[in-house]
N, CA, C and O atoms as a GROMACS GRO file, in nm:
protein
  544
    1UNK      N    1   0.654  -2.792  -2.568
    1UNK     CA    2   0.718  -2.886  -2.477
    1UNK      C    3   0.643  -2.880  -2.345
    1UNK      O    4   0.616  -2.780  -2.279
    2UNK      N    5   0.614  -3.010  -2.316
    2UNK     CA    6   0.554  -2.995  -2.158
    2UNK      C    7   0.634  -3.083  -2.101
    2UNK      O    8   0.710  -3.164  -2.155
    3UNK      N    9   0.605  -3.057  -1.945
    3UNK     CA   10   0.698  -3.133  -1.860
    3UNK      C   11   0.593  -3.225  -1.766
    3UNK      O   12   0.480  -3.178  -1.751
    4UNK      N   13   0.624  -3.353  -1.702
    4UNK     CA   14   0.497  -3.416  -1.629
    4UNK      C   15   0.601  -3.504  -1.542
    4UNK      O   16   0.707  -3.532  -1.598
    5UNK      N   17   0.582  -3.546  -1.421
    5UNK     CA   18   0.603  -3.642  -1.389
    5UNK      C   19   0.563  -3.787  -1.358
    5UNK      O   20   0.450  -3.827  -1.334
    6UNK      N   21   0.671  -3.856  -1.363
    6UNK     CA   22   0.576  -3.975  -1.356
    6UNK      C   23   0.704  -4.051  -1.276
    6UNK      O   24   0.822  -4.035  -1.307
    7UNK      N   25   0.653  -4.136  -1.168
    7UNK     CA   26   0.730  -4.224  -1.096
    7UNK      C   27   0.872  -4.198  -1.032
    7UNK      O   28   0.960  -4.280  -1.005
    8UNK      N   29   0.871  -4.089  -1.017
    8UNK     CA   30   1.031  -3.999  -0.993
    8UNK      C   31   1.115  -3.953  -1.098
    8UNK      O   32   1.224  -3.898  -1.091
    9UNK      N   33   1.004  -4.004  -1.255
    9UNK     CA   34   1.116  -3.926  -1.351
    9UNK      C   35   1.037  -3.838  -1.442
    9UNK      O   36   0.918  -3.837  -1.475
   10UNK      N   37   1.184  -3.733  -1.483
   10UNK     CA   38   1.143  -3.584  -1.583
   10UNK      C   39   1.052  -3.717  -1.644
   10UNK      O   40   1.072  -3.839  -1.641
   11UNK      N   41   0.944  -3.632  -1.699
   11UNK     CA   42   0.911  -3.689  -1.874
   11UNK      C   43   0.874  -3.576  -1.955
   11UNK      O   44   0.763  -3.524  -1.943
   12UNK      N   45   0.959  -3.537  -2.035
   12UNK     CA   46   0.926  -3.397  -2.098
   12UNK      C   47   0.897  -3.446  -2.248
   12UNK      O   48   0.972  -3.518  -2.314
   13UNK      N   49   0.756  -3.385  -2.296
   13UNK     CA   50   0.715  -3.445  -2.406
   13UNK      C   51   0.722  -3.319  -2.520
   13UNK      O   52   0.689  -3.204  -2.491
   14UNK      N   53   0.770  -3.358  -2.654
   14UNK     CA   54   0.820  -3.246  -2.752
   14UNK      C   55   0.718  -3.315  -2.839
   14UNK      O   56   0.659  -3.420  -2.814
   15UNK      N   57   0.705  -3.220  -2.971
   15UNK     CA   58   0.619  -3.249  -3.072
   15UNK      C   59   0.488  -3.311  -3.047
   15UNK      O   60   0.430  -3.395  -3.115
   16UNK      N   61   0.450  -3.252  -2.931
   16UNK     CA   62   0.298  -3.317  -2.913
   16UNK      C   63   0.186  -3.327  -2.968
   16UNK      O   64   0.087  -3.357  -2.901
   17UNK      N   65   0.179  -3.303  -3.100
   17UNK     CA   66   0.071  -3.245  -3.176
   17UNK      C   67   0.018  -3.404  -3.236
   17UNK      O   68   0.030  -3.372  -3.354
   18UNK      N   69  -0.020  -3.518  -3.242
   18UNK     CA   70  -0.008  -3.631  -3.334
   18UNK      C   71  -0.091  -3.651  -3.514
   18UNK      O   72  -0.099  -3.736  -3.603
   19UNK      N   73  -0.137  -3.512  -3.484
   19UNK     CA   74  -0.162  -3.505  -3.638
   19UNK      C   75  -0.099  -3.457  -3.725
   19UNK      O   76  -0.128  -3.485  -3.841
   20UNK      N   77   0.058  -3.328  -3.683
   20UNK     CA   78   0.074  -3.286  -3.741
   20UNK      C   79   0.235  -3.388  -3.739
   20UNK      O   80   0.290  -3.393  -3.849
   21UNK      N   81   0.292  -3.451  -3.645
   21UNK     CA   82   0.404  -3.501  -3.682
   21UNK      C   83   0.395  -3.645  -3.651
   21UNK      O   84   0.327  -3.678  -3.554
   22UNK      N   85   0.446  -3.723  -3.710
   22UNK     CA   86   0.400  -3.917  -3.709
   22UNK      C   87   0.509  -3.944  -3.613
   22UNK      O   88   0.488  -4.027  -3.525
   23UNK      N   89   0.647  -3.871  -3.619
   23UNK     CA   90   0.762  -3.900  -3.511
   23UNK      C   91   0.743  -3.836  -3.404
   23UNK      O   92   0.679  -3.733  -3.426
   24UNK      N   93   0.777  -3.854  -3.273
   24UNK     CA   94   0.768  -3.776  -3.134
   24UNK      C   95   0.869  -3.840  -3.077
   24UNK      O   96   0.938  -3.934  -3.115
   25UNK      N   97   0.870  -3.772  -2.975
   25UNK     CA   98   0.950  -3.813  -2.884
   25UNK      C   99   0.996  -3.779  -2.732
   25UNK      O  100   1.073  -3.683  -2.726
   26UNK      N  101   0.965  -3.837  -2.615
   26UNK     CA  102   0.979  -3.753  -2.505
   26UNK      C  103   1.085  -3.813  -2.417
   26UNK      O  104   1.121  -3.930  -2.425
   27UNK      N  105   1.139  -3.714  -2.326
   27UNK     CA  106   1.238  -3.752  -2.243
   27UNK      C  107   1.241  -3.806  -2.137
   27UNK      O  108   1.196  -3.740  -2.043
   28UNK      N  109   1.286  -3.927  -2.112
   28UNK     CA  110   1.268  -3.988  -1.981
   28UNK      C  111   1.397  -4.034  -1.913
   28UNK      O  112   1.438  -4.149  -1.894
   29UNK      N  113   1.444  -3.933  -1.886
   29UNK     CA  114   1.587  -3.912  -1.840
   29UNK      C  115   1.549  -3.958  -1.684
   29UNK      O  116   1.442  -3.915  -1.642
   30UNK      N  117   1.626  -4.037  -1.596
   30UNK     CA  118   1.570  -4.080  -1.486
   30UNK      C  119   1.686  -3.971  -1.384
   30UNK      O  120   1.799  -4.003  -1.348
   31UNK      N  121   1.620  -3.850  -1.356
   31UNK     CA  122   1.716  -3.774  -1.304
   31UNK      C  123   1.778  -3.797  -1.176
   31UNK      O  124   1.881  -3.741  -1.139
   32UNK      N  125   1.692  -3.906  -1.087
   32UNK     CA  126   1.774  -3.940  -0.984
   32UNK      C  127   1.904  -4.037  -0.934
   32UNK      O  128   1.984  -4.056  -0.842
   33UNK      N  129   1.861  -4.085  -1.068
   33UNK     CA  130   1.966  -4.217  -1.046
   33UNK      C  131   2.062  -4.213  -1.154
   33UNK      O  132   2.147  -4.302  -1.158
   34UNK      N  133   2.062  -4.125  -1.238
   34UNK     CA  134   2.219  -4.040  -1.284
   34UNK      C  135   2.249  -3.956  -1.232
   34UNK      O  136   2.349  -3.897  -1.272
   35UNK      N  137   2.190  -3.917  -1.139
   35UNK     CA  138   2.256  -3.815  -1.083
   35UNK      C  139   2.272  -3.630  -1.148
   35UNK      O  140   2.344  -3.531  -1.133
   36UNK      N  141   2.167  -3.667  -1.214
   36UNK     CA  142   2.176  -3.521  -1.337
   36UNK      C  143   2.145  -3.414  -1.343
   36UNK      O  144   2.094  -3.351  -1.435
   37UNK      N  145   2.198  -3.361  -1.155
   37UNK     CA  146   2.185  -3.262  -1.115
   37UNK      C  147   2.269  -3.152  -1.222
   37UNK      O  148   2.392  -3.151  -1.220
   38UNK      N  149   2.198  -3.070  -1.306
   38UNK     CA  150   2.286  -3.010  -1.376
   38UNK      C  151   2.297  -2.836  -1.370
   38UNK      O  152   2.295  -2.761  -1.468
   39UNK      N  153   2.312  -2.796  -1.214
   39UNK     CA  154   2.307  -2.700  -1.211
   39UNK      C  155   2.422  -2.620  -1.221
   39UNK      O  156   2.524  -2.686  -1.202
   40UNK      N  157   2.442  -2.492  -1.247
   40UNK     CA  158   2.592  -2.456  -1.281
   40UNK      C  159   2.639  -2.458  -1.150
   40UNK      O  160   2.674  -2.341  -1.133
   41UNK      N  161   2.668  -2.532  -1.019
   41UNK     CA  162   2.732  -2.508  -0.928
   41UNK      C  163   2.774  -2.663  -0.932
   41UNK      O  164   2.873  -2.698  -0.868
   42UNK      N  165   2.720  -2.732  -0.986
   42UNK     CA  166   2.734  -2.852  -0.953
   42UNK      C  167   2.814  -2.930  -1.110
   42UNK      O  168   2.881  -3.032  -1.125
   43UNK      N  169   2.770  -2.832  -1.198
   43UNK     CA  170   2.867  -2.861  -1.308
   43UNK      C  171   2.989  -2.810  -1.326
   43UNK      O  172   3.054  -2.821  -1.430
   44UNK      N  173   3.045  -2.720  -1.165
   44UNK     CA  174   3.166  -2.628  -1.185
   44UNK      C  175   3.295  -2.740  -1.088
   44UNK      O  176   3.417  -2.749  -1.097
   45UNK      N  177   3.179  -2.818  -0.990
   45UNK     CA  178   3.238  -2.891  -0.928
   45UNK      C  179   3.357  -3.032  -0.941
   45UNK      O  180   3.456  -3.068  -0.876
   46UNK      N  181   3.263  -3.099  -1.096
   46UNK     CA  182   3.321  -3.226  -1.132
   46UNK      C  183   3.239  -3.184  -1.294
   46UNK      O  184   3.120  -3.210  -1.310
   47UNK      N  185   3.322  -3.120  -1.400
   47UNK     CA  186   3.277  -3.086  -1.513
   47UNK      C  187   3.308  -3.263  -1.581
   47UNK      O  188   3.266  -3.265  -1.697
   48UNK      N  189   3.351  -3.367  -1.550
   48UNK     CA  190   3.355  -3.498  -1.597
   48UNK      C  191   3.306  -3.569  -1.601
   48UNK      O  192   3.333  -3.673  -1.661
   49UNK      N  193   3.144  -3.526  -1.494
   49UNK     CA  194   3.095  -3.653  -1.471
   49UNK      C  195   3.009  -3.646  -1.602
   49UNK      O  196   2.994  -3.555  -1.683
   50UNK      N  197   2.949  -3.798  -1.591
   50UNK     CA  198   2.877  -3.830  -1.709
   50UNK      C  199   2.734  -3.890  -1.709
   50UNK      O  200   2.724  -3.995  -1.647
   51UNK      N  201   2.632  -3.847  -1.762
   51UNK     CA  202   2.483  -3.872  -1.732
   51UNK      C  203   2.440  -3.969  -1.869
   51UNK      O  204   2.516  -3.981  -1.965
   52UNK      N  205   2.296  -4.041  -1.859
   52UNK     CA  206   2.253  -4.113  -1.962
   52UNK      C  207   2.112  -4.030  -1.978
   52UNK      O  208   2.028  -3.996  -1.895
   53UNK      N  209   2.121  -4.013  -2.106
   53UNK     CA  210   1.971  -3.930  -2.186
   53UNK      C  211   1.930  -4.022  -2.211
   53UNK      O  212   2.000  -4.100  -2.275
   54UNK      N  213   1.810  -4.053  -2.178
   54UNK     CA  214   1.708  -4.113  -2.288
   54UNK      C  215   1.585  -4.083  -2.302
   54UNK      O  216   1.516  -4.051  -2.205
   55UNK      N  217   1.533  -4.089  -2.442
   55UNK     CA  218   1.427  -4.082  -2.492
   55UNK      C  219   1.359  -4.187  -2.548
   55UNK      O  220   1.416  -4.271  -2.617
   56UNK      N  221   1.189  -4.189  -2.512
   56UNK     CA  222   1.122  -4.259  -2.568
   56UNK      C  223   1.026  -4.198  -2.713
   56UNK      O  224   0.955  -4.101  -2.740
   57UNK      N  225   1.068  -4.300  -2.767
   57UNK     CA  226   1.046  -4.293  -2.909
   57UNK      C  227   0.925  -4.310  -2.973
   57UNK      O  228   0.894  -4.429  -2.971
   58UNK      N  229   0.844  -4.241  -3.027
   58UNK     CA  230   0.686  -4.280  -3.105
   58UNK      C  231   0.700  -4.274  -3.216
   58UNK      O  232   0.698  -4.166  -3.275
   59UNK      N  233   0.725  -4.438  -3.304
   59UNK     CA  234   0.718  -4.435  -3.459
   59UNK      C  235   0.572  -4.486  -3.496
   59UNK      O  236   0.515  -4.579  -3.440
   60UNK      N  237   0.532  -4.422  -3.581
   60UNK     CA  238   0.389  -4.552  -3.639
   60UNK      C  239   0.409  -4.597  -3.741
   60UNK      O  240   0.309  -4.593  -3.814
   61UNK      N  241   0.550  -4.666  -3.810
   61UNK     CA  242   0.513  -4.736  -3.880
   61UNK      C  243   0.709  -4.729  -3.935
   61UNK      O  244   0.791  -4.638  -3.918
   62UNK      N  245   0.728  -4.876  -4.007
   62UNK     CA  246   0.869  -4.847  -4.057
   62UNK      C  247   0.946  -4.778  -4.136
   62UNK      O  248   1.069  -4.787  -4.144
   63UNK      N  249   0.830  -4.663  -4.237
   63UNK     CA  250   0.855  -4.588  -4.283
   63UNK      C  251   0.933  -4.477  -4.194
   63UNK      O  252   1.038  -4.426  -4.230
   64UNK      N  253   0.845  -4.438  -4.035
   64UNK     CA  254   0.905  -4.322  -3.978
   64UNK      C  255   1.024  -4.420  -3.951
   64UNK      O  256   1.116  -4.360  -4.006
   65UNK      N  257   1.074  -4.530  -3.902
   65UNK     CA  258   1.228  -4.564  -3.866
   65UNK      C  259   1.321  -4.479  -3.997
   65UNK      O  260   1.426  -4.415  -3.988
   66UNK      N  261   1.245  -4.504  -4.104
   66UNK     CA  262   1.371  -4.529  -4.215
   66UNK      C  263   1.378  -4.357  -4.206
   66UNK      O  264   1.492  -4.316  -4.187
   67UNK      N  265   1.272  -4.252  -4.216
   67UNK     CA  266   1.313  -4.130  -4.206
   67UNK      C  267   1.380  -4.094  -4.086
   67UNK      O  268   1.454  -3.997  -4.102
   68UNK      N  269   1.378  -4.140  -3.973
   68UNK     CA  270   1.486  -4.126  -3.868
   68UNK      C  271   1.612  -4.150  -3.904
   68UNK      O  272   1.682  -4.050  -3.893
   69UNK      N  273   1.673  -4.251  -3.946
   69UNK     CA  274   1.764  -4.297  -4.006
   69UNK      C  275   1.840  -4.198  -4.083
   69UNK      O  276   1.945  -4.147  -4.043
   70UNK      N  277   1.775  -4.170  -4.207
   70UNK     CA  278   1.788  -4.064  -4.283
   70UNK      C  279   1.845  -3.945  -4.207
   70UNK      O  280   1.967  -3.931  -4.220
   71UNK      N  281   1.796  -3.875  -4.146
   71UNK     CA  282   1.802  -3.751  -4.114
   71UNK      C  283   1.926  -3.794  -4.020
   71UNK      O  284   2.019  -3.714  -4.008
   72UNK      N  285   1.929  -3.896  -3.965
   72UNK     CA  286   2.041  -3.875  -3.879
   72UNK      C  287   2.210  -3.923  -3.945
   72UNK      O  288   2.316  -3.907  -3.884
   73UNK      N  289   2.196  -3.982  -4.083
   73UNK     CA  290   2.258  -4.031  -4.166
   73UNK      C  291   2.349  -3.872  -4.192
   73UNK      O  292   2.465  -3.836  -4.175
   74UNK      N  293   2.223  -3.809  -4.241
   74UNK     CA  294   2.240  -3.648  -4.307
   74UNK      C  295   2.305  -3.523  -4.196
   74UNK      O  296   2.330  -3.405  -4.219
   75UNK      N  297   2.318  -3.599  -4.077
   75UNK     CA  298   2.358  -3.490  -3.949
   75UNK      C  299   2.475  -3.555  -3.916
   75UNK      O  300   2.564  -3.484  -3.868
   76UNK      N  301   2.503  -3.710  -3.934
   76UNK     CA  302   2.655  -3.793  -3.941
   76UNK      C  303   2.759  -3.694  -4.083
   76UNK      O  304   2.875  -3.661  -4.104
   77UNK      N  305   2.659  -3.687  -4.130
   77UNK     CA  306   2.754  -3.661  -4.275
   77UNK      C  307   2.778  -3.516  -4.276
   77UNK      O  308   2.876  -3.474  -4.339
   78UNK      N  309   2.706  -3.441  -4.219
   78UNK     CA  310   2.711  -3.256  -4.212
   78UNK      C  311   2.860  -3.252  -4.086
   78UNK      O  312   2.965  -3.192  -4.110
   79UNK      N  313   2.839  -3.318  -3.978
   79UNK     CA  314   2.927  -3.318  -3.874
   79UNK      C  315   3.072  -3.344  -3.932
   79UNK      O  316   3.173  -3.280  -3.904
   80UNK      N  317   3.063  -3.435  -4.003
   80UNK     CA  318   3.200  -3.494  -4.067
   80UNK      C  319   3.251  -3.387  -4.174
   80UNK      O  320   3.373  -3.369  -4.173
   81UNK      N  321   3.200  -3.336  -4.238
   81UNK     CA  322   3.218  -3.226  -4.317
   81UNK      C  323   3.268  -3.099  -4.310
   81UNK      O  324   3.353  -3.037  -4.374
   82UNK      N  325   3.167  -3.066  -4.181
   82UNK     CA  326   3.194  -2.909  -4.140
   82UNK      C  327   3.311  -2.919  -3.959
   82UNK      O  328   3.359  -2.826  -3.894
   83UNK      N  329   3.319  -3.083  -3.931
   83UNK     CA  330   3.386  -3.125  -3.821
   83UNK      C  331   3.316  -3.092  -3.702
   83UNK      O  332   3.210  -3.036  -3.728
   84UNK      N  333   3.332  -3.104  -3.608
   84UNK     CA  334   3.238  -3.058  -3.454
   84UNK      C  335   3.346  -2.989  -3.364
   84UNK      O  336   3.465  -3.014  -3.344
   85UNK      N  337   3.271  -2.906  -3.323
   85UNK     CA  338   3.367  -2.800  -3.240
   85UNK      C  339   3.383  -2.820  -3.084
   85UNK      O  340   3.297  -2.881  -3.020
   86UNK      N  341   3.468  -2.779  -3.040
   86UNK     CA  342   3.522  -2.836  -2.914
   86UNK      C  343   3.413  -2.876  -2.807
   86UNK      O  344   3.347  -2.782  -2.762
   87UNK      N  345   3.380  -3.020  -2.754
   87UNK     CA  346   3.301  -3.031  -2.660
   87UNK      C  347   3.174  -3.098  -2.702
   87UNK      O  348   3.085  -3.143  -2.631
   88UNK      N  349   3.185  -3.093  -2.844
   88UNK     CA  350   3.026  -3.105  -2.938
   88UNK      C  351   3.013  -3.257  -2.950
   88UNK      O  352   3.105  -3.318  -3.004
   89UNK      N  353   2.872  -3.344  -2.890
   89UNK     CA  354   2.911  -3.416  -2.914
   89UNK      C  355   2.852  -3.462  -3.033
   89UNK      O  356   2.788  -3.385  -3.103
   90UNK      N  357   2.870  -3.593  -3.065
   90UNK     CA  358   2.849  -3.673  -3.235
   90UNK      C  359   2.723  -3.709  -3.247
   90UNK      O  360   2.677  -3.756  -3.143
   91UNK      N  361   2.641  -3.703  -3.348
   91UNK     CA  362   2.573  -3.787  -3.362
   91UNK      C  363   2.567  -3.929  -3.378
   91UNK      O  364   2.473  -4.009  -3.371
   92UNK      N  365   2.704  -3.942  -3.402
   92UNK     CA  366   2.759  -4.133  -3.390
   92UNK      C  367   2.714  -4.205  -3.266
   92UNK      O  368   2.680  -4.323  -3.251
   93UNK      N  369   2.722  -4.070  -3.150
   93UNK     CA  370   2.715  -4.196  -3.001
   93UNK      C  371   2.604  -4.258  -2.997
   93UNK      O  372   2.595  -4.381  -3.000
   94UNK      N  373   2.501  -4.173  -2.988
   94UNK     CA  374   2.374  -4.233  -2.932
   94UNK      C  375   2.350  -4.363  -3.022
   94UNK      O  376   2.363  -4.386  -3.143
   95UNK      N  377   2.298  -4.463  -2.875
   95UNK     CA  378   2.243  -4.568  -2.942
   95UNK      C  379   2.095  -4.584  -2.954
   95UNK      O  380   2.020  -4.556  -2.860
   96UNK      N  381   2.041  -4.641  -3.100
   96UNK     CA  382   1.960  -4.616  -3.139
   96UNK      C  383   1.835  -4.746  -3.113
   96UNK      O  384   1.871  -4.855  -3.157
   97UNK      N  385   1.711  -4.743  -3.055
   97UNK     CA  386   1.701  -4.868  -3.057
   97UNK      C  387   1.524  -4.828  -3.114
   97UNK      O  388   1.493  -4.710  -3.097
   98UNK      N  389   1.411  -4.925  -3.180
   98UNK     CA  390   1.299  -4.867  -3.205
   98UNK      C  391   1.215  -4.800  -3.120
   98UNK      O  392   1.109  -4.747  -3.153
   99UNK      N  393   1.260  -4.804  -3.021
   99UNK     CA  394   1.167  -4.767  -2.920
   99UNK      C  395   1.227  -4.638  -2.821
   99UNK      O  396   1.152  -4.568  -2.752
  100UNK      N  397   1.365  -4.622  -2.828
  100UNK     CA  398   1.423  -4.580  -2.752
  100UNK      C  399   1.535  -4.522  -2.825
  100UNK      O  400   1.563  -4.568  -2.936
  101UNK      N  401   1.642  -4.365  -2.745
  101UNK     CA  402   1.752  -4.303  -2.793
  101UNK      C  403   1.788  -4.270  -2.652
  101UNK      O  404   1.741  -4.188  -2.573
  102UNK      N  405   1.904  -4.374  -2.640
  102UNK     CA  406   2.033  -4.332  -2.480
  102UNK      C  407   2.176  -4.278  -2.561
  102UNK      O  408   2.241  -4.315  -2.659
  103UNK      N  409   2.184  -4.167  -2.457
  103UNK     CA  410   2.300  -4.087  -2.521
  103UNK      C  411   2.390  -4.101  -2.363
  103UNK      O  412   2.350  -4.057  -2.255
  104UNK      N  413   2.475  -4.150  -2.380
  104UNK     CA  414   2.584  -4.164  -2.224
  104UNK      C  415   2.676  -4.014  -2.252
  104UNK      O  416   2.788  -4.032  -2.300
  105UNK      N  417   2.646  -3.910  -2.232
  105UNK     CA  418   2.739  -3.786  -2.256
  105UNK      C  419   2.795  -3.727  -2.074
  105UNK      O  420   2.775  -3.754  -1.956
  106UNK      N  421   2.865  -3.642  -2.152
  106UNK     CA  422   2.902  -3.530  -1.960
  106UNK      C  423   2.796  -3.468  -1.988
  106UNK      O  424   2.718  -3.451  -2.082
  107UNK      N  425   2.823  -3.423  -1.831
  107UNK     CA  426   2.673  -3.352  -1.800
  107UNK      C  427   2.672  -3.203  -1.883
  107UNK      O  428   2.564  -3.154  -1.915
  108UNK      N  429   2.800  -3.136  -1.916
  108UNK     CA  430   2.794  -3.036  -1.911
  108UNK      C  431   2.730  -3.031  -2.084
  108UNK      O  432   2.747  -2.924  -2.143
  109UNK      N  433   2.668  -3.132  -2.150
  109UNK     CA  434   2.707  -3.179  -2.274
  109UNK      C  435   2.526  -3.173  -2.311
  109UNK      O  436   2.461  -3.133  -2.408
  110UNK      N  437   2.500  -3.220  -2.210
  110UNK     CA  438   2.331  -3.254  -2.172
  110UNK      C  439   2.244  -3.169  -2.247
  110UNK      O  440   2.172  -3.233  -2.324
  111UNK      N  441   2.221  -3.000  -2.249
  111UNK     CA  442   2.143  -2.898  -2.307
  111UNK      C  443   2.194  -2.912  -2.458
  111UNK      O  444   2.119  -2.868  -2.546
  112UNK      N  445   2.311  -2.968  -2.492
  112UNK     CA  446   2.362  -2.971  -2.636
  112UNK      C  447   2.244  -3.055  -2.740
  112UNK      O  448   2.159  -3.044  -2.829
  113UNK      N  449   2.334  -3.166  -2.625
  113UNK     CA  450   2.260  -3.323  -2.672
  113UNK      C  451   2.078  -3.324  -2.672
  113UNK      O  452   2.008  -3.411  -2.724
  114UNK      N  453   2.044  -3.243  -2.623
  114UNK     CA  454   1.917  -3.246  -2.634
  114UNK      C  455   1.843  -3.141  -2.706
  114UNK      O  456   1.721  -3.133  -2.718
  115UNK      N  457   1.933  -3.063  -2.751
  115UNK     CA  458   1.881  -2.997  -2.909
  115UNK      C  459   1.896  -3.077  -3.039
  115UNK      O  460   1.816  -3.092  -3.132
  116UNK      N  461   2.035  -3.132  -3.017
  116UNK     CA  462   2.076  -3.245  -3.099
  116UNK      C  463   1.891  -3.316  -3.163
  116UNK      O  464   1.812  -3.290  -3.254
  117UNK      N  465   1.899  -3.399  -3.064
  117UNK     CA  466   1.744  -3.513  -3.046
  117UNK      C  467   1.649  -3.381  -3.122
  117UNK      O  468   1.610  -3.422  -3.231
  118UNK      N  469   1.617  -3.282  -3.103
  118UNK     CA  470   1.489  -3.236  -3.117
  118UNK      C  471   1.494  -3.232  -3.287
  118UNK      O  472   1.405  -3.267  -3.365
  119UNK      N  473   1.671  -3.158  -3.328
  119UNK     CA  474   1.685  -3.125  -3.505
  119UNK      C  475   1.683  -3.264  -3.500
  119UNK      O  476   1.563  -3.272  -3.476
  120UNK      N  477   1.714  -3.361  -3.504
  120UNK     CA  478   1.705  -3.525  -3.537
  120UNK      C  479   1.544  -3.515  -3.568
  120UNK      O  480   1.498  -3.500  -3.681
  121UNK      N  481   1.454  -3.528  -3.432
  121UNK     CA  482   1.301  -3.571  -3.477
  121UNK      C  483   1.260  -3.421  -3.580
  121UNK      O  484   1.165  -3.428  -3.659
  122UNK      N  485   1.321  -3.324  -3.571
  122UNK     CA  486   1.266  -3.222  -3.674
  122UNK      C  487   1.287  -3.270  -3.837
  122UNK      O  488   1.195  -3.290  -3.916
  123UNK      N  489   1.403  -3.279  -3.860
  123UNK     CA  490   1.464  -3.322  -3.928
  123UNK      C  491   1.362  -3.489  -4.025
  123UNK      O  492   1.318  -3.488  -4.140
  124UNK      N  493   1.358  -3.574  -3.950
  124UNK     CA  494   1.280  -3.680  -4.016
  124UNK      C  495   1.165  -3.660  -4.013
  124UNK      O  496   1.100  -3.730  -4.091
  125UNK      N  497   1.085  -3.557  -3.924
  125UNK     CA  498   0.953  -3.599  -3.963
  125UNK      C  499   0.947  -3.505  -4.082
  125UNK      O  500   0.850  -3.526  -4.155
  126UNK      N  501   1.033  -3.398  -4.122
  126UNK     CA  502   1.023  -3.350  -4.263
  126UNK      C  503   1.057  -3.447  -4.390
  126UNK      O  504   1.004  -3.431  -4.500
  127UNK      N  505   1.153  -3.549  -4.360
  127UNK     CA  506   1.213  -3.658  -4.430
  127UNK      C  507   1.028  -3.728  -4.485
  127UNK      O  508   0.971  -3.753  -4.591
  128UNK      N  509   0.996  -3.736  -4.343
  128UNK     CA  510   0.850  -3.841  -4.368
  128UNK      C  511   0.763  -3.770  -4.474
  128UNK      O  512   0.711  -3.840  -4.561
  129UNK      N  513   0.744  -3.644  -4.473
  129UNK     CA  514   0.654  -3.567  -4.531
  129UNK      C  515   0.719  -3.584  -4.666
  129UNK      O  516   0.654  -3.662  -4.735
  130UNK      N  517   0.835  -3.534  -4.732
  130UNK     CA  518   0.887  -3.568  -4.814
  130UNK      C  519   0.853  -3.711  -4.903
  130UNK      O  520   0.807  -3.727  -5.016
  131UNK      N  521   0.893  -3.796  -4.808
  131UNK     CA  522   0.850  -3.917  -4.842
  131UNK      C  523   0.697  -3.925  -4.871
  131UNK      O  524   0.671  -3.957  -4.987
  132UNK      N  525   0.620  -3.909  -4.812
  132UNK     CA  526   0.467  -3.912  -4.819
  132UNK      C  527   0.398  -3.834  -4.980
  132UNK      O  528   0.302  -3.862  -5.052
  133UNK      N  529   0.534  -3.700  -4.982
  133UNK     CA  530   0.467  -3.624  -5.133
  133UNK      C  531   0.485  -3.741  -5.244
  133UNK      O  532   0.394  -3.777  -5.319
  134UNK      N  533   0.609  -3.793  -5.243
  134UNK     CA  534   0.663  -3.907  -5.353
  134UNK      C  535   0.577  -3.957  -5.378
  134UNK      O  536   0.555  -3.957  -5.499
  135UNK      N  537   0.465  -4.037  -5.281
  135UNK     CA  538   0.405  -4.170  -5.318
  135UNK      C  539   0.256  -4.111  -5.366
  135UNK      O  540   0.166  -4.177  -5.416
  136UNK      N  541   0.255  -3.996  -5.342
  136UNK     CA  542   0.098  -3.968  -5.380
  136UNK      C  543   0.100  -3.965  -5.521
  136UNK      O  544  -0.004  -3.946  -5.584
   0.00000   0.00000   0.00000
């Protein structure tokens, strides 16, 4: 994981490798203008407030959509199963778009939600590989 800035916002980039994973994904959470100061003094203050995650998305091709899909299909269906424990949030919220993943959560929710995203892109780009053994 590296961290960079650009234009006043985090951009923290995960799975940077592009040969070894076809999905990526980095964070471009605009920390000033949610306000997503998330330090424990400031999350002790107003534990309600609520921030927007987002990530930008690197698919190359509609195959990686459909293994995104997948994997997050398979983390809807594990959640519902084993239920989510107090505070946890869903994989249902985030909205999903090709290019992009905004999660509107509390702040205090934020370090969750963004492990969440990482087993999501872990998760499909194994889906992809999977997929990739099939067709050979």
């Amino acid at each position: 994981m590296q961290d960079r800035a650009c234009d006043g916002k985090t951009l923290r980039v995960y799975n940077g490798t592009p040969n070894m994973n076809s999905i990526r994904y980095s964070e471009t959470t605009d920390v000033s203008a949610s306000g997503a100061d998330l330090s424990a003094q400031a999350l002790r203050i107003d534990l309600s407030r609520h921030v927007t995650l987002r990530f930008r998305l690197n698919l190359g091709n509609a195959e990686d959509v459909e293994a995104l899909r997948y994997a997050r299909r398979a983390m809807i269906r594990e959640e519902r199963t084993r239920g989510l424990e107090w505070d946890e949030p869903s994989m249902e919220h985030p909205t999903f778009t090709s290019a992009e993943i905004r999660w509107f959560v509390l702040a205090s929710q934020a370090a969750w939600c963004r492990e969440k995203i990482a087993e999501l892109v872990e998760r499909a780009n194994r889906a992809r590989q999977a997929i990739r053994g099939l067709q050979i």
